[in-house]
N, C-alpha and C positions, 0 to 999 in steps of 0.2 A: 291503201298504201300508195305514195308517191311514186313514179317510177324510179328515180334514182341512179345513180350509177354505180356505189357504193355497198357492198355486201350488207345483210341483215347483223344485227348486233353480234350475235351468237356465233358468227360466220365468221367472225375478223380474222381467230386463229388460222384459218382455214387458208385465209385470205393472204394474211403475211405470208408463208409456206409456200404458196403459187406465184406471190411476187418474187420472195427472193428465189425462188428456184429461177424464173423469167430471168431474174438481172445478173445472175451467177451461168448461166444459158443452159441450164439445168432441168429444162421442162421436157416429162417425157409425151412422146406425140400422141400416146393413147391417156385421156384421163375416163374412169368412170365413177360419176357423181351421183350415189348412191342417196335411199335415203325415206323415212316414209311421207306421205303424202303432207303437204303447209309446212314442210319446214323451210322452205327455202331454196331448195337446191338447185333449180330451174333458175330461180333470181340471182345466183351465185354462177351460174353458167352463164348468163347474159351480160353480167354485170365484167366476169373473167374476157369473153370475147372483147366487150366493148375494148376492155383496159390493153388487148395486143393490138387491135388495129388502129385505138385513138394514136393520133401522131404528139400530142399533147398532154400527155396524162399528168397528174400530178403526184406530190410524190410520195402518196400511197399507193401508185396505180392507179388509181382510180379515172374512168375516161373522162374527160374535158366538157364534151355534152356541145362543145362549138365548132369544135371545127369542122373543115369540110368532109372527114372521114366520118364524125359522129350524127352529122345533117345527112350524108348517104345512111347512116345507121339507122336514126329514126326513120326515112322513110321504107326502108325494108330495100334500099337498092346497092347493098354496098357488094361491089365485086367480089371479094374475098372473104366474104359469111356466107357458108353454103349450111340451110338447112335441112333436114334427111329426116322425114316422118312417112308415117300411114297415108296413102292416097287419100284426099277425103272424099273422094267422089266414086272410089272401089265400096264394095259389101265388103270387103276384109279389112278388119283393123292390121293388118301386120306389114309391116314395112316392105315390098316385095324387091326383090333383086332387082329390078330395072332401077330401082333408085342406090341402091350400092352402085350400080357397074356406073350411074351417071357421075356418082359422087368421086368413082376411082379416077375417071375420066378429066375431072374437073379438080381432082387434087392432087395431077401429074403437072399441072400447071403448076408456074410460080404465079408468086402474087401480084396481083396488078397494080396495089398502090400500098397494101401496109405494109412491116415486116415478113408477117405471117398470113397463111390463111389458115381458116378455122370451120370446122365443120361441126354443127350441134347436131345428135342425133338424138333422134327424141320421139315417142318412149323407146329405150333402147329393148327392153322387154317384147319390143313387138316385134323385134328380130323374126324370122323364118330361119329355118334349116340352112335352105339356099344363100339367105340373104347374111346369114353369120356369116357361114364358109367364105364367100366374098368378099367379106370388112374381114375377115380374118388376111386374107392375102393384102389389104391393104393398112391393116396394122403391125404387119411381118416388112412389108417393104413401103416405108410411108417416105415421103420425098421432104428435104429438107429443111423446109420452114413451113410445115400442117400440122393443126393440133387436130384430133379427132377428138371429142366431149361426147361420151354418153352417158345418159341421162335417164334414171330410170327410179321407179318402187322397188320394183321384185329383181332387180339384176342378178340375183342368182340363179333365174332359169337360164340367162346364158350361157352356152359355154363354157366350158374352163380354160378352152384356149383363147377365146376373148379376153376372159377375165383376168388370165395369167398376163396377158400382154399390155395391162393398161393400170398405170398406177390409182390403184381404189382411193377412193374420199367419200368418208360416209359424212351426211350434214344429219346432227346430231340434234334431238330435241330439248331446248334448251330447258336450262333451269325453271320450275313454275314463277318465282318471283321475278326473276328477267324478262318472261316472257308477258308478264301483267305489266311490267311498266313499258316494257312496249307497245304492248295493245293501248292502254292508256292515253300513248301520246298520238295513236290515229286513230281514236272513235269515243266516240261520246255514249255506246251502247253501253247499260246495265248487263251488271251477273255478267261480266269477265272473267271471273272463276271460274262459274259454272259450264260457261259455253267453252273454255280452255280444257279442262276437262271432259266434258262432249266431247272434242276434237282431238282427246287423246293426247293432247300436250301438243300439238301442232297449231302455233298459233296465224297463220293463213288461214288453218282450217276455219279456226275460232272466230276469223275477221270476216271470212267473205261465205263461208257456209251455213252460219246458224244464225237465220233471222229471227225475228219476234214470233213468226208465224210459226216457223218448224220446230219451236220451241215448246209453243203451243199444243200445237201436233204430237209432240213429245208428251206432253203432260197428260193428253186423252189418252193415248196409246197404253202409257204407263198403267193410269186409271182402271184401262180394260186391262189389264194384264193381270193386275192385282184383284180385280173382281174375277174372272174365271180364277184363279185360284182358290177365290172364298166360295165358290159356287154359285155367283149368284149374275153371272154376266152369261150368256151361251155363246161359245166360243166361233161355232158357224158367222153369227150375227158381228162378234168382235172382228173376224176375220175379214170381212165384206169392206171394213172400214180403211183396215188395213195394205190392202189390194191399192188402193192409188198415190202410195207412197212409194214404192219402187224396192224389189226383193233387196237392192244394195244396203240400201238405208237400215231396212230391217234387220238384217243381219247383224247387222255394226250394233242398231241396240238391242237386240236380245243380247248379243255376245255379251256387251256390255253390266248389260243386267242380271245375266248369267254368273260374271265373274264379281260382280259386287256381291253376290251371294255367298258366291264361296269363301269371301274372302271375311263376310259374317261372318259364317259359318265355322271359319277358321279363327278367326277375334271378333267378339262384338264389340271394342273399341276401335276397330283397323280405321287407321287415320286416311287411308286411302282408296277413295271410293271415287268413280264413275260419275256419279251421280249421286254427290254426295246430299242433297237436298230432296233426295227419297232414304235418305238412313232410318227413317223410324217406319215407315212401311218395307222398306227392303230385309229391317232387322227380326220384323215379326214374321215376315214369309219363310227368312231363312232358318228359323227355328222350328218349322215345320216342314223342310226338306232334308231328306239323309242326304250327306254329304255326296256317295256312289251315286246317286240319281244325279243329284245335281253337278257333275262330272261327267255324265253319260250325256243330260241335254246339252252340255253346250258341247262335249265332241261332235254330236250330232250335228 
């Protein structure tokens, strides 16, 4: 994917809404940009910042990409984007309070050169107790031209007074046919279906997570999956193999393969399958699982 300045297809709605709230001077100072993982949402925050400090946008919004505000932008020096993450040099993923109090500190200022300054916080999910409480005081009394942007998956572990106080935008996973001919026009990789669905309908996911190899890796896994079922794989030995893919990954496809079963199970025509290019092995397994069982492993 090009970098761009311009929200992803599916985004536009989203997009006009943020402009014309900006040009009616309607933007509230807390936004949180929810949403699940390759949809975009992160690119829709980047793309939103560039569009308030470029001095030149055009008139979609969208930033200019020349001026001397978007050349501080690519280089990562522009006064008035303050970024708010996980230390990456802490053991703890979570945002810790010393970067709230810097960010309260730094967004009592005004702006040095755009209209606005703008703070992405990101993952906002990795908020701390502490470090809510904090952004909480600072999205209760925010100073007159800060947007705060948080940015997250799970943003419902937040608080509710976080959440209360920050107008939500969920970024939405597009339609499958929009999302193919976008894939389409940035890659030349086969089975864009397939890997789209992989991805859950998430097509970032689709672009930059499923290469040729872990596709691969998919099909042995499968393979063993389906033999310890007929009995004739040892699941010790299947296990062994599975060990260097990462518990994340795993999870994602059993869940996956979990619920392609049920949903046999439930129609053996269901037009909507996971991994629809295991239907004729997935249809024979699921006619040999009671329903309650196969309800119980994937709660599990």
């Amino acid at each position: 994917m090009d970098k761009g300045y311009a929200p992803l297809p599916w985004l536009t709605d989203i997009w006009s809404r943020l402009q014309s709230a900006r040009t009616a001077d309607r933007l509230a100072h807390g936004l949180l940009i929810s949403g699940p993982r390759g949809v975009g949402k992160r690119h829709l925050a980047e793309c939103f910042a560039r569009s308030l400090l470029c001095r030149s946008r055009a008139a979609n919004g969208t930033a200019c990409g020349v001026c001397a505000d978007c050349r501080l932008l690519d280089a990562g020096s522009h006064p008035d984007l303050i970024r708010v993450g996980p230390d990456p040099l802490a053991k703890s993923d979570e945002i810790p309070i010393a970067a709230i109090r810097a960010l309260a500190e730094r967004e009592a200022l005004t702006p040095s050169r755009a209209e606005w300054k703008v703070a992405l916080i990101d993952p906002a999910d990795r908020l701390n107790s502490a470090s809510a409480n904090a952004l909480l005081k600072t999205l209760e009394e925010p100073s007159g031209r800060t947007i705060l942007c948080l940015i997250g998956e799970q943003t419902g572990q937040l608080p509710a007074t976080i959440r209360s106080r920050c107008q939500q935008i969920k970024a939405p996973i597009p339609a499958e046919a929009d999302a193919l001919v976008w894939l389409r026009g940035q890659t030349a990789l086969s089975d864009l279906a397939l890997r789209l669905r992989l991805a859950h309908g998430a097509p970032l996911r689709a672009l930059t997570e499923l290469d040729d190899h872990l596709l691969e890796q998919r099909r042995q896994r499968l393979a063993g999956f389906f033999a310890i079922a007929a009995g004739t794989q040892d699941p010790i030995k299947e296990a062994a193999a599975w060990n260097s893919l990462g518990v994340a990954l795993l999870l994602d496809w059993l869940a996956g393969w979990s619920c392609d079963l049920l949903r046999l199970m439930s129609a053996a025509d269901s037009a909507r399958l996971d991994n629809p290019d295991q239907r004729a092995d997935l249809a024979r397994l699921a006619g040999r699982i009671q329903p309650a069982a196969g309800h119980r492993f994937l709660q599990r």
